[in-house]
Wavefront OBJ file of the C-alpha trace (Angstrom):
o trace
v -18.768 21.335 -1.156
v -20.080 17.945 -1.940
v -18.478 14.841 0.105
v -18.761 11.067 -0.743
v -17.864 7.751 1.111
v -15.867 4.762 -0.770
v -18.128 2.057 -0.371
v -15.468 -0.259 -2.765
v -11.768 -0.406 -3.175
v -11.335 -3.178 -5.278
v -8.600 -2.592 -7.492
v -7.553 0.780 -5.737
v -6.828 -0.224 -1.920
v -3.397 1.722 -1.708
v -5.173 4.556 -3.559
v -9.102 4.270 -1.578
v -9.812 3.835 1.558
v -13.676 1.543 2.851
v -15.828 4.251 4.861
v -13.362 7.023 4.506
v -15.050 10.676 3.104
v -13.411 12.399 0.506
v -14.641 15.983 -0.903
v -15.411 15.902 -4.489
v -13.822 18.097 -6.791
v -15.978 19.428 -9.033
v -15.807 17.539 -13.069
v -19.139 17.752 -15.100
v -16.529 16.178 -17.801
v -16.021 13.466 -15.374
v -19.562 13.307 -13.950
v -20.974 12.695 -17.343
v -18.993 9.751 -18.094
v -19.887 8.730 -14.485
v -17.376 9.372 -12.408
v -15.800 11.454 -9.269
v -12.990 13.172 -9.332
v -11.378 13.559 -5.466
v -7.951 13.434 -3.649
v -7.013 9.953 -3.158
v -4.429 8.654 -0.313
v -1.880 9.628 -2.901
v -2.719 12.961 -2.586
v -3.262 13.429 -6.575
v -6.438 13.636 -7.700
v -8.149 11.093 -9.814
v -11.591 10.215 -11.437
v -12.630 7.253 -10.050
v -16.234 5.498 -11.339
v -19.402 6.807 -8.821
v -20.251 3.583 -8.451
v -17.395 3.094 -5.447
v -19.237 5.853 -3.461
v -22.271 7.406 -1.901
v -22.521 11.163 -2.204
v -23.736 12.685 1.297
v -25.971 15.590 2.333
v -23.509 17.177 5.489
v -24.760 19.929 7.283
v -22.546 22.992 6.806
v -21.045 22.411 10.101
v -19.938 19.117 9.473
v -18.390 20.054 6.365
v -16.499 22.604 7.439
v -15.103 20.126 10.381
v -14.229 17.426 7.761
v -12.311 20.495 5.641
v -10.353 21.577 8.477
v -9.339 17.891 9.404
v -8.253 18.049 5.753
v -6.089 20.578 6.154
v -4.371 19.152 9.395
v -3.541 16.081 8.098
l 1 2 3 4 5 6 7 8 9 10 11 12 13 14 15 16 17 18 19 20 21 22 23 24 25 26 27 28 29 30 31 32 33 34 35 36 37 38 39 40 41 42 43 44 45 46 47 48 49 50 51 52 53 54 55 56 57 58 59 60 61 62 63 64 65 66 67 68 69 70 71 72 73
């Protein structure tokens, strides 16, 4: 599972949330035209452009942690 932090909400602050991880759903349609698709705070999901993020490298442990926290919430 690949995970990415907004880094810019502009436009999208009741959608995004600053410094909050989202998992990335996989889209190579979406990835070619530069963008991410993820779960936003509405709990749709949504291609948003790549440039509002940083992908991160998580150890598997950490991933699974940030799944399950998911899931809770």
């Amino acid at each position: 599972m690949q995970f990415a932090i907004c880094l810019d909400n502009t436009g999208y602050e009741a959608s995004l949330e600053t410094g909050k991880v989202y998992p990335v759903i996989h889209d190579e349609d979406a990835a070619k035209h530069g963008y991410l698709r993820l779960t936003d705070e509405s709990g749709e999901d949504y291609a948003f452009s790549a440039d509002r993020f940083h992908l991160l490298q998580l150890p598997p442990p950490v991933e699974e942690a940030l799944l399950l926290s998911r899931r809770k919430g």
